[in-house]
N, C-alpha and C positions, 0 to 999 in steps of 0.2 A: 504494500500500500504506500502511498508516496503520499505525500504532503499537502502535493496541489488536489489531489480529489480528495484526502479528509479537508482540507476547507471551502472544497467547492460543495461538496454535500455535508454541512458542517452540524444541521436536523438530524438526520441520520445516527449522522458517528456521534453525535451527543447522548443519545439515546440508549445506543449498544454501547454505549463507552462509561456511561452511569449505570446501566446494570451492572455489568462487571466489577465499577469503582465502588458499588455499595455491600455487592458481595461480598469483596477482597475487606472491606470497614467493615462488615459484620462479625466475617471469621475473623478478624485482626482481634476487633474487640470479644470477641469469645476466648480466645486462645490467651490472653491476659488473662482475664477472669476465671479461666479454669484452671491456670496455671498457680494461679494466686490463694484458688477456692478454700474456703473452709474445712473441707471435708480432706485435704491435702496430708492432714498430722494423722487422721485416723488408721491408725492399726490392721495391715493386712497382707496376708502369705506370713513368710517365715521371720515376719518382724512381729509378728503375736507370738511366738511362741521363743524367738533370742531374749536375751536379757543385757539388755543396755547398761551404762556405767550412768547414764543421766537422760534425763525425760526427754530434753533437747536433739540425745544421738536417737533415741527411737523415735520421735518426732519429722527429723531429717531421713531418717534411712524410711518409715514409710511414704515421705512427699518424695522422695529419688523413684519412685517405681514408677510412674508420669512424668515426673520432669522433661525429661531429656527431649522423648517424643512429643508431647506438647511444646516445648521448647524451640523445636527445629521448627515446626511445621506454620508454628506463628510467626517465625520468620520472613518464610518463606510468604506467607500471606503477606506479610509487611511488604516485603519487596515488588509483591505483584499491585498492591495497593497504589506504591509509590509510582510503578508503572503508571498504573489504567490513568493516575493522578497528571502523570503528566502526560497522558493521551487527549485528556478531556483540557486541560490547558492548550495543548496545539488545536483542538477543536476550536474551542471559545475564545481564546483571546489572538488564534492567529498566529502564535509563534513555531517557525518550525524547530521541532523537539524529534523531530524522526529520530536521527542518531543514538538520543538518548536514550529512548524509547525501544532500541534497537539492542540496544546494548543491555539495561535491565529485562532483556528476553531472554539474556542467555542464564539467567535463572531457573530458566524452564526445566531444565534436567535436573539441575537441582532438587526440583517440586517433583518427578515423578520416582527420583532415588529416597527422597523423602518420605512419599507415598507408600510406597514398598517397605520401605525399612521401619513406619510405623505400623503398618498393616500385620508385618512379621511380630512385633514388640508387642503388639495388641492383641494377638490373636494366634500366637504361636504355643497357647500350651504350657507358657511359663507359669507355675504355681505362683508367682509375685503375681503378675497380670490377672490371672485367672479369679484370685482371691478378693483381688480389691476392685473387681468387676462391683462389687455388695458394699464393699467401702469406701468406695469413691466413685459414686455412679455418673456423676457431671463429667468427672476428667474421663473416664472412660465412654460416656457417650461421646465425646467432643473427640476423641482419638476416632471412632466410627463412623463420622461425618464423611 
């Protein structure tokens, strides 16, 4: 896509270029908040049943069993964000951003070794994952999206 037809047809590409920017700002702001979630200290797999030296190490070693993967994956959301963001900037205000725009694509592989590598983390069988499917239902629905 070149420049001169996102702003000859500039209706259009607003339109496709704000659904995509609102999706990428919904998951953005999901994947903080799940990452953040409350439900992140609670207890499950083989952290119910170790014995920590302080509340704080069992605390931590249950919120590591999501992190990581929730972590990447709002990343990656973020960078797609910032993409479509300044997709809809060369729409509306006229400037050409192709290049830019060209170049936060190459994200893109990024987002499906992402995809992969949380899909395995989420659903691969691990007794951590498995467990805390009942103990942290938000971060594991949000891994499932």
């Amino acid at each position: 896509m070149s420049y001169k037809i996102v702003t000859t047809k500039w209706g259009v590409f607003t339109v496709l270029g704000a659904c995509c920017y609102l999706y990428e700002f919904i998951l953005t702001i999901a994947g903080v908040n799940n990452y953040t979630d409350v439900t992140r200290f609670t207890a499950c797999g083989t952290v119910k049943t170790t014995t920590y030296s302080s509340v704080k190490d069992a605390e931590a070693a249950a919120s590591a069993v999501y992190d990581l993967p929730i972590l990447l994956v709002t990343i990656w959301h973020m960078i797609e964000w910032l993409r479509w963001t300044t997709f809809l900037t060369m729409t509306l205000v006229d400037a050409n951003l192709i290049p830019l725009f060209y170049f936060l694509g190459l994200a893109i592989p990024y987002g499906f070794i992402i995809c992969i590598v949380v899909i395995i983390s989420r659903f691969s069988g691990n007794q951590n994952a498995d467990d805390c499917v009942a103990s942290q239902p938000e971060r594991a629905r949000y891994l499932s999206l």
